[in-house]
TORVO-906646 format. One line per field, with one value per residue (C-alpha): residue number from 1; x negated, y negated, z negated. Coordinates in Angstrom, 1 decimal. Last residue first. Example, Ala and Ser with C-alpha at 12.3 -4.5 7.8 and 13.67 -1.06 7.14 Angstrom:
k <- 2 1
u <- -13.7 -12.3
v <- 1.1 4.5
w <- -7.1 -7.8
***
This chain:
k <- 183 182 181 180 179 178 177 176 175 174 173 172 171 170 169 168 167 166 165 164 163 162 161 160 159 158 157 156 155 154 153 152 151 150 149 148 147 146 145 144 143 142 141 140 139 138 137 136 135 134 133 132 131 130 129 128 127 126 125 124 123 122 121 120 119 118 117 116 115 114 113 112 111 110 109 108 107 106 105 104 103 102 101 100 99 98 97 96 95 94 93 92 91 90 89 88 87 86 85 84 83 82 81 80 79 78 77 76 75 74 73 72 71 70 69 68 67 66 65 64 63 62 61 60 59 58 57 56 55 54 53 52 51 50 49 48 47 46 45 44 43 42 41 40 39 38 37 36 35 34 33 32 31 30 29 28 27 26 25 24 23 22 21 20 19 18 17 16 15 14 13 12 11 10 9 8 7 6 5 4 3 2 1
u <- -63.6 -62.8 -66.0 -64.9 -62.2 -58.6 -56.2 -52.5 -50.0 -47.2 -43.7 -41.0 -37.5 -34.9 -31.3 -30.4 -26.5 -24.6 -21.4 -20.6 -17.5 -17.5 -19.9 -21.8 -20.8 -21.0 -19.6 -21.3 -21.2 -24.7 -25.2 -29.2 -30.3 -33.3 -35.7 -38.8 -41.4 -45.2 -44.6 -41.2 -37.9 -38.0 -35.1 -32.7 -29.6 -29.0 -26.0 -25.9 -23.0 -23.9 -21.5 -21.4 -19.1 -18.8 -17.3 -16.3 -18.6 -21.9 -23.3 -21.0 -22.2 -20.1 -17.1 -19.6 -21.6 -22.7 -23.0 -21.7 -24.2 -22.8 -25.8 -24.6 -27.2 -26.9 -29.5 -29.6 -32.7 -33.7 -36.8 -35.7 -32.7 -32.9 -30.9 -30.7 -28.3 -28.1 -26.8 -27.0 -25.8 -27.3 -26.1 -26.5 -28.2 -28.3 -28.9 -28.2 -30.3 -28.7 -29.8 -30.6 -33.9 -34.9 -35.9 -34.5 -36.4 -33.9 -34.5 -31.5 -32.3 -31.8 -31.6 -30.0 -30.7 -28.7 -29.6 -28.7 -30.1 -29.9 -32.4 -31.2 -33.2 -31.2 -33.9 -35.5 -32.8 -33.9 -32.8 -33.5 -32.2 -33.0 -33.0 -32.9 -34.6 -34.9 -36.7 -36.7 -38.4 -38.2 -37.0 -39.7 -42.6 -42.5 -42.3 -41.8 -40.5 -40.2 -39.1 -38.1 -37.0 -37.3 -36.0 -36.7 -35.1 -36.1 -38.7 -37.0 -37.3 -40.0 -40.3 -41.2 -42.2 -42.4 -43.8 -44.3 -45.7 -45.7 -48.3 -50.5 -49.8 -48.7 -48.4 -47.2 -46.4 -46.2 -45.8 -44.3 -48.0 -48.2 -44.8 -41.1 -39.2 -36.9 -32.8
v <- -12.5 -14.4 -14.1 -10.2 -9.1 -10.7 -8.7 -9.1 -10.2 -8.0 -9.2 -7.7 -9.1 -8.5 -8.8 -7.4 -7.3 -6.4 -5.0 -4.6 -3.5 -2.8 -4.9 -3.7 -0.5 0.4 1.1 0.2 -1.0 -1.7 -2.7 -2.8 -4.8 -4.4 -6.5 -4.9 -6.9 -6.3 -3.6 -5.4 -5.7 -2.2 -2.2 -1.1 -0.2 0.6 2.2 2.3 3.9 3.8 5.5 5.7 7.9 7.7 4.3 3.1 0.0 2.0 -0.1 0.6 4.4 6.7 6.8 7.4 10.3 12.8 9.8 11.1 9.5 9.3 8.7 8.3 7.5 6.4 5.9 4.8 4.3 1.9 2.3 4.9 7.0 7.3 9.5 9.4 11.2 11.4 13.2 12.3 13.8 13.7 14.6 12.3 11.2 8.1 7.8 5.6 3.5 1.7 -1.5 -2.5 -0.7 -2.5 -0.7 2.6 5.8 7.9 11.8 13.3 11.6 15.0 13.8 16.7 16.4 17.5 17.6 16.9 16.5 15.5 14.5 13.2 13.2 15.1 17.3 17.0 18.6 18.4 19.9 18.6 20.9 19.2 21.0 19.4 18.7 15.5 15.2 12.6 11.6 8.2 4.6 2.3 4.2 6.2 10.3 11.3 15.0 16.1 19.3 19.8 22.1 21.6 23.4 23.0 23.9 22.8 25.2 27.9 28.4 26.0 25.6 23.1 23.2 20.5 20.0 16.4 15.8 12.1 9.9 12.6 14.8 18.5 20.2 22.6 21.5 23.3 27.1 28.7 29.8 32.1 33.7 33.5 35.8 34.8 36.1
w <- 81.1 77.8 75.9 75.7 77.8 77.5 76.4 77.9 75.0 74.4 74.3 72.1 72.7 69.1 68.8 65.2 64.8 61.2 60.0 56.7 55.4 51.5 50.8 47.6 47.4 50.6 54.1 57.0 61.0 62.5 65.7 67.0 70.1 72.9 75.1 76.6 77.5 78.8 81.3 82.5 81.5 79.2 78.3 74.8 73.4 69.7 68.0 63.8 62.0 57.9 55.5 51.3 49.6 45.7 45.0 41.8 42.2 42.8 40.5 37.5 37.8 35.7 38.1 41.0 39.4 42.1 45.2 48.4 51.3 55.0 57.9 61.5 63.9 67.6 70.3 73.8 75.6 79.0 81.4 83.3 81.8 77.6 75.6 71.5 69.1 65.6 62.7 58.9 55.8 52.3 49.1 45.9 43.0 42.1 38.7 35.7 33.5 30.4 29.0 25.9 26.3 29.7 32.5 31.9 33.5 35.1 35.4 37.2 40.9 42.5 46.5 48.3 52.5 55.0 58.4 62.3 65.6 69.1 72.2 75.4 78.8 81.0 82.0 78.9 76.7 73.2 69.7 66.2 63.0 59.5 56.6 53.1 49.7 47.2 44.4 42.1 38.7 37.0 38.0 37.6 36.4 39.5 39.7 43.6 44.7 48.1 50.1 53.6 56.0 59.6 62.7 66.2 69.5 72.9 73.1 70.9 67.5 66.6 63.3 60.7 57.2 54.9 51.5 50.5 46.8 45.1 46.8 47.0 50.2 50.5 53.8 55.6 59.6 62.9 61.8 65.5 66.0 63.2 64.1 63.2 64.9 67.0 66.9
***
């Protein structure tokens, strides 16, 4: 097993907008793992922290880069926004794992993200349903140095549609820069 030494620390730090700890290491080259902590208090909804690991792993020779995590997202403190109406909270657990490869001037990725909600039954928004789940692929080209061309597929499962599935098709093109004055 490693040790963990001064020079595996990559990242501790704490940042205003709400508080951000995180701590990454580096177990081996191609390994790395990351724990996270953060907690947010807005006027509009209320307190919530949310915690997790993530463990990311690359293999550059073949050019594909994995990972996975879980994340707890304590959403107990609910601010109401009306009075006469009752807040209620999101809460949940977290689990996502990913994939990406790329070969020349074209990537592949895939993401799989699947929410359970703590207090479905309770929660009219959430429409009874406790487990939430997001599949997204995307393939994508460079054409040339200037354009690159790529699309997203998303297939999900919510409480508000209960099947979705959506396409993005999208072509980037950047502008050459002309010098100064126009040269």
């Amino acid at each position: 097993m490693a040790e963990l030494a001064a020079a595996d620390v990559l990242d501790l730090t704490l940042l205003g907008v709400g508080q951000l700890v995180g701590l990454a290491w580096a177990a081996l080259a191609s390994l790395q793992v990351v724990a996270d902590v953060r907690r947010t208090d807005r006027e509009s909804y209320g307190t919530a922290t949310k915690a997790g690991a993530t463990v990311r792993c690359s293999f550059a020779g073949a050019h594909v880069a994995a990972g996975a995590g879980y994340h707890k997202v304590n959403a107990a403190q609910v601010n109401p926004v009306e009075p006469e109406f009752p807040a209620y909270t999101l809460s949940h657990n977290e689990f996502r794992a990913w994939v990406m490869a790329g070969r020349g001037p074209c990537t592949a990725s895939l993401d799989c993200i699947r929410l359970h909600y703590d207090d479905a039954d309770a929660n009219p928004n959430l429409n009874g349903q406790s487990i939430e789940s997001a599949i997204v692929g995307s393939l994508g080209c460079k054409v040339k140095d200037n354009l690159r061309a790529s699309a997203d597929l998303s297939v999900e499962d919510n409480a508000l549609y209960r099947k979705q599935v959506m396409v993005l098709l999208r072509v980037e093109y950047q502008f050459p820069m002309a010098g100064k004055g126009g040269e």
